[in-house]
FIVOSE-169387 format. One record per residue (C-alpha): chain; x, y, z. Coordinates in steps of 0.05 Angstrom, whole numbers, plus 5000, padded with zeros to 4 digits. Layout:
# residues N
(A, (X, Y, Z))
...
//
This chain:
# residues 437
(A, (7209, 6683, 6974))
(A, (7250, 6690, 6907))
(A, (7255, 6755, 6866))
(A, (7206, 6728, 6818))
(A, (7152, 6725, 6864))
(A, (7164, 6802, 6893))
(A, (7106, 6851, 6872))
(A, (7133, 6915, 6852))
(A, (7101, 6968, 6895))
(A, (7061, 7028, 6848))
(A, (7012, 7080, 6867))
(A, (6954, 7076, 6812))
(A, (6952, 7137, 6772))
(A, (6910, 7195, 6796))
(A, (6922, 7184, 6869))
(A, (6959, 7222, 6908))
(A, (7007, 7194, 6969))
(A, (7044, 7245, 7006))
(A, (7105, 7240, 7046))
(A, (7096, 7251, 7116))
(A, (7121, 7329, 7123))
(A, (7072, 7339, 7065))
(A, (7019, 7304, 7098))
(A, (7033, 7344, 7163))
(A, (7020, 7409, 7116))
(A, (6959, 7377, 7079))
(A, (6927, 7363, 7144))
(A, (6935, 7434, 7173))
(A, (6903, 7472, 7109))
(A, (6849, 7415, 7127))
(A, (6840, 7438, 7201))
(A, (6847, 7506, 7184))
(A, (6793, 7501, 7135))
(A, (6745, 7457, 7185))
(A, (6759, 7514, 7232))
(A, (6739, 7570, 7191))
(A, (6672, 7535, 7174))
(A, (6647, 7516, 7247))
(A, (6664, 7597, 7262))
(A, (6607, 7616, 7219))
(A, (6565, 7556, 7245))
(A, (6562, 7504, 7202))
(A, (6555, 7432, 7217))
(A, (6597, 7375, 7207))
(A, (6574, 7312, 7157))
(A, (6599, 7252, 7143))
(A, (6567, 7209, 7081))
(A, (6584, 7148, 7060))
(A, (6631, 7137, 7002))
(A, (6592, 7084, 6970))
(A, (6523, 7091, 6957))
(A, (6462, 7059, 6921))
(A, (6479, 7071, 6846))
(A, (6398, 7094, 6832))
(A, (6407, 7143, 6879))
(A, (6472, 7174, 6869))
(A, (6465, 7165, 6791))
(A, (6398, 7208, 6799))
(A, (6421, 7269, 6769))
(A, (6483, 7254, 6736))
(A, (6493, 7248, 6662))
(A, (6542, 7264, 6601))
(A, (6608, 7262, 6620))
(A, (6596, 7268, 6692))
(A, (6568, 7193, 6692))
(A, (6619, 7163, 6649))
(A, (6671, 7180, 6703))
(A, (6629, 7143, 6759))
(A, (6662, 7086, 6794))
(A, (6606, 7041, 6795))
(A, (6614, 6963, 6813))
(A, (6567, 6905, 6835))
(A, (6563, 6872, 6901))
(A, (6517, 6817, 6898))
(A, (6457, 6843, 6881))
(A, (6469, 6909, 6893))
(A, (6498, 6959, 6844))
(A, (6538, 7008, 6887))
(A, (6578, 7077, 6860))
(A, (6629, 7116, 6887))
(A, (6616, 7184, 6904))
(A, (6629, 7238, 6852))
(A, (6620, 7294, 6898))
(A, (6599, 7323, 6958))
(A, (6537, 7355, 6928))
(A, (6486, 7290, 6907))
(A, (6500, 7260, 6975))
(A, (6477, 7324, 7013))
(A, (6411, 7321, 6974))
(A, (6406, 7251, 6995))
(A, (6414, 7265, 7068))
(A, (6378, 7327, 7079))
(A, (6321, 7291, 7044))
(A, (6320, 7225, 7083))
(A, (6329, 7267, 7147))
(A, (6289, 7323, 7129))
(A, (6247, 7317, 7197))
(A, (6300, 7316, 7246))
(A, (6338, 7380, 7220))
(A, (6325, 7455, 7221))
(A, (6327, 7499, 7166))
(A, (6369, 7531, 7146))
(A, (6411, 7474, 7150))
(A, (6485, 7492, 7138))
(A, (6525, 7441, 7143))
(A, (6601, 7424, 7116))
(A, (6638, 7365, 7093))
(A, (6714, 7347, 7085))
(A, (6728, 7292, 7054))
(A, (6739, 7242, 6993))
(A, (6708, 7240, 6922))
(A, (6717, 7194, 6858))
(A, (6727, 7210, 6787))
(A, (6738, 7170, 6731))
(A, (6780, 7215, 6684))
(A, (6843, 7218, 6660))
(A, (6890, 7243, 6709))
(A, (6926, 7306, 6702))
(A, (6994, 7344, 6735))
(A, (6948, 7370, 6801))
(A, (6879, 7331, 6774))
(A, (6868, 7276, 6812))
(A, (6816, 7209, 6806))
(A, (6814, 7206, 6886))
(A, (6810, 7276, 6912))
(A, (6781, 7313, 6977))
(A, (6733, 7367, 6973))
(A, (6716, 7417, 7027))
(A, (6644, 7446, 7008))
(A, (6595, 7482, 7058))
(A, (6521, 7500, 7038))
(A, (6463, 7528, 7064))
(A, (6395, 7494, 7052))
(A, (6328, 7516, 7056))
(A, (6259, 7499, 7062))
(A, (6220, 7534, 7006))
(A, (6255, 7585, 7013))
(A, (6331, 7621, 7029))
(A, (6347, 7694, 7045))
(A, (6390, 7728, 6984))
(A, (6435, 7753, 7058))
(A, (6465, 7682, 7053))
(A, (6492, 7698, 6984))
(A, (6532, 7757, 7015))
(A, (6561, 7720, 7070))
(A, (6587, 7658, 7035))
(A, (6641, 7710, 7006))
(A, (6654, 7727, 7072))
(A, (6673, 7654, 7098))
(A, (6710, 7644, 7030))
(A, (6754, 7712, 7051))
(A, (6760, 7698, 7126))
(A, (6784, 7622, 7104))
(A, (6839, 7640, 7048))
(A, (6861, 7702, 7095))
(A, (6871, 7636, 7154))
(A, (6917, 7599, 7107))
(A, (6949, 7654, 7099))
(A, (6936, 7684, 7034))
(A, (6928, 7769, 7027))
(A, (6932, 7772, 6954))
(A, (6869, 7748, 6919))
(A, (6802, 7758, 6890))
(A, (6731, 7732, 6901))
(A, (6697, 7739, 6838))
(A, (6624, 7744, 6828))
(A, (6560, 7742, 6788))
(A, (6494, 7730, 6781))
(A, (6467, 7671, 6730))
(A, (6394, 7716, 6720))
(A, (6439, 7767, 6699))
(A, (6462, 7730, 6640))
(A, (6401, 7692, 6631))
(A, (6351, 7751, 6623))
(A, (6403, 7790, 6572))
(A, (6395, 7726, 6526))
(A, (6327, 7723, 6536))
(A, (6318, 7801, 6525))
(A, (6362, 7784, 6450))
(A, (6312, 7722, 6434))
(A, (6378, 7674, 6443))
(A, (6351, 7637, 6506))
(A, (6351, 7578, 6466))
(A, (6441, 7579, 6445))
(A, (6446, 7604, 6515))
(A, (6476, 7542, 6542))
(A, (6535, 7553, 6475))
(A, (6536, 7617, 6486))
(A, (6560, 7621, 6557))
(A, (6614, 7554, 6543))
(A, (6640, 7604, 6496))
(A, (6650, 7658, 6541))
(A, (6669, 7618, 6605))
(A, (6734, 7616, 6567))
(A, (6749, 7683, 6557))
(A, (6806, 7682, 6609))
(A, (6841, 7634, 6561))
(A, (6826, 7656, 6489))
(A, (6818, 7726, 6491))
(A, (6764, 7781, 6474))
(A, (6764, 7774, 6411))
(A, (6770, 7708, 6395))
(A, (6704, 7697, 6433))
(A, (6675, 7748, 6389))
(A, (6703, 7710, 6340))
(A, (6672, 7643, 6360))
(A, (6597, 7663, 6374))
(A, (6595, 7699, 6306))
(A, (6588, 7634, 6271))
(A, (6518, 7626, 6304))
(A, (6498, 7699, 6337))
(A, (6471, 7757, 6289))
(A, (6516, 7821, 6284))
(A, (6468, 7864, 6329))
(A, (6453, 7818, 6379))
(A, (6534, 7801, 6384))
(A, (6548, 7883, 6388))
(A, (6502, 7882, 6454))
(A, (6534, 7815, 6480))
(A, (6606, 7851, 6473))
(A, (6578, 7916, 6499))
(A, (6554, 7874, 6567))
(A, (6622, 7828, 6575))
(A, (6667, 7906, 6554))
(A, (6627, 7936, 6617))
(A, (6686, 7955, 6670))
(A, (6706, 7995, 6724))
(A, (6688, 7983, 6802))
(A, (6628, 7943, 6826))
(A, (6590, 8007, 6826))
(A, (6611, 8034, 6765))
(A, (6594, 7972, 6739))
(A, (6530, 7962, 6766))
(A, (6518, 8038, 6734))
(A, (6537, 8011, 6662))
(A, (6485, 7948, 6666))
(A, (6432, 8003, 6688))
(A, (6446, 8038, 6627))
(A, (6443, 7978, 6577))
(A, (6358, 7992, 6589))
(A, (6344, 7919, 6591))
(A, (6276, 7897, 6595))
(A, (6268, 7833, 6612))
(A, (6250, 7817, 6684))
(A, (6304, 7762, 6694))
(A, (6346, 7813, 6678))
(A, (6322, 7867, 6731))
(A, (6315, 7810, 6785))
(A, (6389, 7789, 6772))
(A, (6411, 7865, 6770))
(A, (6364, 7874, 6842))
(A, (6403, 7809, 6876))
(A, (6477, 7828, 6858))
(A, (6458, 7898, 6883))
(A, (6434, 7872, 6951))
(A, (6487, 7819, 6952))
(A, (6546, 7864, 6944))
(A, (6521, 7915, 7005))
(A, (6518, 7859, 7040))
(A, (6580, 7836, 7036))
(A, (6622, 7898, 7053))
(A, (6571, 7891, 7122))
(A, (6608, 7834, 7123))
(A, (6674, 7864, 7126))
(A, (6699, 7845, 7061))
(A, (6745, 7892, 7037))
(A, (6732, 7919, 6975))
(A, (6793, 7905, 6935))
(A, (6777, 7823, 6951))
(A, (6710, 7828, 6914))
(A, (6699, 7840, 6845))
(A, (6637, 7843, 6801))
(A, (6665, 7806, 6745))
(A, (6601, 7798, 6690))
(A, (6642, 7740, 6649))
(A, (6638, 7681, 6697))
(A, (6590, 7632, 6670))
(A, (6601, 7571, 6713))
(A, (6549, 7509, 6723))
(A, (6517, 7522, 6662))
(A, (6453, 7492, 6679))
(A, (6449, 7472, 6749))
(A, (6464, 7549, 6793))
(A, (6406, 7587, 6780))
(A, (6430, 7659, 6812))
(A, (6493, 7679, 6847))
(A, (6555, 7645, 6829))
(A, (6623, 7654, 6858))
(A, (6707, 7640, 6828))
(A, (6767, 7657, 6883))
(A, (6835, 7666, 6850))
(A, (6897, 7682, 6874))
(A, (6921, 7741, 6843))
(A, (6991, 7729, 6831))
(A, (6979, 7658, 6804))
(A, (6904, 7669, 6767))
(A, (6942, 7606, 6720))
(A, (6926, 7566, 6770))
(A, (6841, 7579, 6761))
(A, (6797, 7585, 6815))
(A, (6807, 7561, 6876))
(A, (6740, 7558, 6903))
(A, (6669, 7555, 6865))
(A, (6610, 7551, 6878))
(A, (6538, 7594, 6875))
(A, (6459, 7589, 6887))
(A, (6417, 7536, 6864))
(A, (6342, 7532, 6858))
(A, (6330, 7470, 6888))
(A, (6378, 7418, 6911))
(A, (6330, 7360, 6926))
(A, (6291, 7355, 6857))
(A, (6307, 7278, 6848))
(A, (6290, 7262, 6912))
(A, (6230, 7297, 6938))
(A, (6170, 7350, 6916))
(A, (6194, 7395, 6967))
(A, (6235, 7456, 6938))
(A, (6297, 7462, 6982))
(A, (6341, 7526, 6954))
(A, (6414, 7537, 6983))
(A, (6476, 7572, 6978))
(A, (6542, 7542, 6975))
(A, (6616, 7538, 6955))
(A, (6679, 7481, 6949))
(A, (6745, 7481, 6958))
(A, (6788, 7422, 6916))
(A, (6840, 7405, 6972))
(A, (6882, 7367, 6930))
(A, (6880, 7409, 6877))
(A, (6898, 7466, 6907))
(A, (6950, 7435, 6953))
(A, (6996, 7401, 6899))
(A, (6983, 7474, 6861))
(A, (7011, 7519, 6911))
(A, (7068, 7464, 6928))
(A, (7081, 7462, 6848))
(A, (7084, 7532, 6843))
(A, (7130, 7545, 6909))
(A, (7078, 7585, 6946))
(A, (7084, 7538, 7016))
(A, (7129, 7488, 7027))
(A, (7129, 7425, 7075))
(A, (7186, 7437, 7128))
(A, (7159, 7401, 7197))
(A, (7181, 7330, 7181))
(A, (7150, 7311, 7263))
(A, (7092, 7338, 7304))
(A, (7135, 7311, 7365))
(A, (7159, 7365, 7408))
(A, (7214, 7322, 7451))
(A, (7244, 7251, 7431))
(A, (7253, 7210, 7497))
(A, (7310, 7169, 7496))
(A, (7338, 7124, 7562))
(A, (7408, 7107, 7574))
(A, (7396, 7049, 7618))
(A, (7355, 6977, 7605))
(A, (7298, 7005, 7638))
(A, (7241, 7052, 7606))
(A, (7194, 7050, 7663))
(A, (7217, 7124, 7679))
(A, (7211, 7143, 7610))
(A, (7136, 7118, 7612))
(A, (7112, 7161, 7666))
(A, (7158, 7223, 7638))
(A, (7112, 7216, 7572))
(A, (7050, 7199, 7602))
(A, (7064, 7260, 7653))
(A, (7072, 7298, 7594))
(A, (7023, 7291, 7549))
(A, (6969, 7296, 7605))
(A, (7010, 7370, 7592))
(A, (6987, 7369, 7517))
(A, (7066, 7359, 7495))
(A, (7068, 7312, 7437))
(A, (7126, 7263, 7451))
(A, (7163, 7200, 7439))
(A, (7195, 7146, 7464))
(A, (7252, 7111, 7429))
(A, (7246, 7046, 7454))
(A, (7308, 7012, 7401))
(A, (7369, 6972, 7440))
(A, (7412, 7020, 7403))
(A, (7479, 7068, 7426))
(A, (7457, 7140, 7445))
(A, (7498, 7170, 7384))
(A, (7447, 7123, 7337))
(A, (7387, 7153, 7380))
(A, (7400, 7232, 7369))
(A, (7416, 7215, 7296))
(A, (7341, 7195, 7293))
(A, (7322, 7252, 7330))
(A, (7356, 7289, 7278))
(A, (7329, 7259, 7224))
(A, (7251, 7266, 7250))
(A, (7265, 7333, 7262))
(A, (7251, 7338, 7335))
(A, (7259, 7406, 7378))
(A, (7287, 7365, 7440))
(A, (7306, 7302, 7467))
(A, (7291, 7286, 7530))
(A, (7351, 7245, 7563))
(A, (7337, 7199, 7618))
(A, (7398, 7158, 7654))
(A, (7403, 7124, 7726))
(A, (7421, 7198, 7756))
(A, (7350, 7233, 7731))
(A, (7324, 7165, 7758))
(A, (7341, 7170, 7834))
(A, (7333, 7250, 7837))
(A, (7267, 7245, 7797))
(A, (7292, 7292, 7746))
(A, (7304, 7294, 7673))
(A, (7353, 7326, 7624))
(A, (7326, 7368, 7566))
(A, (7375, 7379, 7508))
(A, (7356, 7439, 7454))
(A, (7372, 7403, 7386))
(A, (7372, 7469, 7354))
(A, (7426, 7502, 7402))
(A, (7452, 7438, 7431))
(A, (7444, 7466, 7502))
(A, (7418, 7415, 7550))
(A, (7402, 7416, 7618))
(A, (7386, 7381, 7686))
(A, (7315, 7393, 7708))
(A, (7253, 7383, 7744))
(A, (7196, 7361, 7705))
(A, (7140, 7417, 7719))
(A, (7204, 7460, 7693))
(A, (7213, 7423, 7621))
(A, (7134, 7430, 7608))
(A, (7138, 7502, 7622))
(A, (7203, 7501, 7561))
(A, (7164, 7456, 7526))
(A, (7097, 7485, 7523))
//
């Protein structure tokens, strides 16, 4: 083929491809998080990543559906998934008679966004999300433990240092329909969801153009309100707020956060924090943001909250639930940007087999003998001089090499070389599993 016909290889923007070692590390902080979530019970689902564009597209609107990968297929007009969410409505709906509620379930995997990509933002990215689903109805206990999965998860990857943020949407709600601003509450909250980045008093600032002086005083007195979650809780008591919204919100974070230190969350991982505003219009009651202390630039690394009901586009029935994400890509190519972990195991091969004679036979039942052990190993199979072999061996970062020549062949025996040390040894078999194990 000539040079002009060669296609140059390129990754599309806004997909990430990792190098092996990375991918090693990616897929670990994926295990570790699938194990965390089957500890508290939750089980695994799989949806499809293309789905009927009438019933994915059911909900979604604004910018949300202008990001949609949506294509026909003969007749059919077929969408990507945008999240993890729509499909789980879907499913618990069309299965709705052969589960039991609650129905917690979790899903790992792929989603599809449109948008332009970003340093970290990605148009093909995995989300981790559990939730809890009801029928009719869902204990406010379930808010308390989600924080607790969320701290026992981040402690697994091994994070000490952070903060699980939380509120309650009523809250918020019923103090804006207590001032008569129900209507600008939507604004309102935008504004202050970005009070992290602009400051105090440039959100004052901001809702002055369209809130009146006294009704702004109060808003600044509620998003001032400090301290611990009790003393906290103390202050919104003393604000004498009428409206029942209000009181109900006030009741739930109350319960919520005595629940959670049942949980055995300590206390300096939780935090009442009254500014957090996120989902706007679709979490109806608690609502959760995890940051990592040391790097709170990065945002949250896991959202999520209570909704009212998750199957409204699909069904009469009102399904409530509970339930929280974690952007895996995201929050991978953050904590690799920012030097946090780093991607050293360039193998998951414990021992490199290599023969010095024509015949691999030997080597064959050594590996098969050994990973009947659970011993990850390989077999370098290459017509190639033994200096050439432990150069690979080198370079994919093995722990051993297991050498095989006519002498381990007639005494049944095989010779394990430490790569770190470069002491090697003649052996017995059972021996080298109990090394390499």
């Amino acid at each position: 083929m000539s040079d002009n016909n060669i296609i140059k290889p390129k990754t599309l923007p806004g997909f990430m491809e990792l190098l092996p070692n990375e991918q090693i590390l990616f897929n670990k902080m994926k295990d570790i998080i699938r194990d965390s979530y089957e500890e508290y019970g939750f089980l695994p689902l799989n949806t499809p990543i293309i789905e009927d564009a009438k019933v994915l597209l059911a909900k979604a609107g604004g910018e949300t559906e202008k990001q949609i990968y949506r294509f026909e297929k003969g007749d059919n007009d077929l969408a990507l998934r945008f999240d993890l969410t729509v499909p789980l409505a879907k499913y618990v709906t069309e299965y709705y008679d052969k589960l039991s509620f609650p129905f917690r379930r979790y899903q790992i995997g792929k989603v599809y966004r449109g948008e332009k990509p970003q340093r970290g933002r990605y148009r093909e990215f995995y989300q981790c999300d559990i939730d809890i689903i009801g029928d009719g109805k869902l204990s406010i206990i379930n808010d308390a433990e989600i924080p607790s999965i969320i701290y026992n998860t981040f402690k697994k990857l091994g994070f000490d240092d952070f903060t699980i943020c939380i509120n309650n949407r009523k809250i918020l709600n019923g103090l804006f329909k207590n001032l008569e601003l129900a209507n600008q509450s939507q604004e309102i909250l935008r504004v202050i969801d970005k009070i992290d980045k602009i400051g105090i008093e440039k959100v004052r600032e901001e809702l002055s153009k369209n809130v009146e002086e006294n009704k702004l005083d109060i808003i600044m007195k509620f998003l001032a309100i400090n301290g611990d979650n009790k003393e906290k809780i103390d202050q919104l008591n003393e604000l004498n707020i009428s409206d029942e919204t209000f009181k109900e919100g006030l009741n739930d974070i109350k319960q919520v956060l005595n629940y959670i230190e049942d949980f055995g969350v300590p206390e300096e991982n939780i935090k009442l924090d009254l500014t957090i505003a996120r989902g706007l219009d679709y979490y109806t009651g608690t609502v959760y943001e995890t940051f990592l202390n040391q790097y709170r630039n990065m945002g949250s690394v896991c959202s999520g909250g209570r909704y009212d009901n998750l199957t409204e586009y699909y069904t009469n029935k009102k399904m409530p639930g509970v339930g929280i994400s974690i952007g895996l890509s995201r929050l991978f190519f953050q904590l690799i940007d920012n030097n946090i972990i780093s991607a050293e195991n360039e193998s998951l091969t414990k021992a490199l087999i290599v023969s010095m004679t024509d015949d691999y036979s030997y080597c064959a039942r050594v590996a098969n003998d050994l990973r009947k052990e659970g011993i990850k190993v390989q077999v370098n199979f290459e017509e190639q001089k033994l200096g050439k072999k432990f150069k690979y061996a080198d370079n994919i970062k093995v722990e051993y090499v297991i050498i095989i020549g006519e002498d381990e062949i007639a005494n049944n025996q095989i010779t394990l070389k430490n790569m770190k040390t470069g002491e090697q040894q003649i052996m017995e078999l059972a021996k080298a599993v109990e090394i390499l194990k």
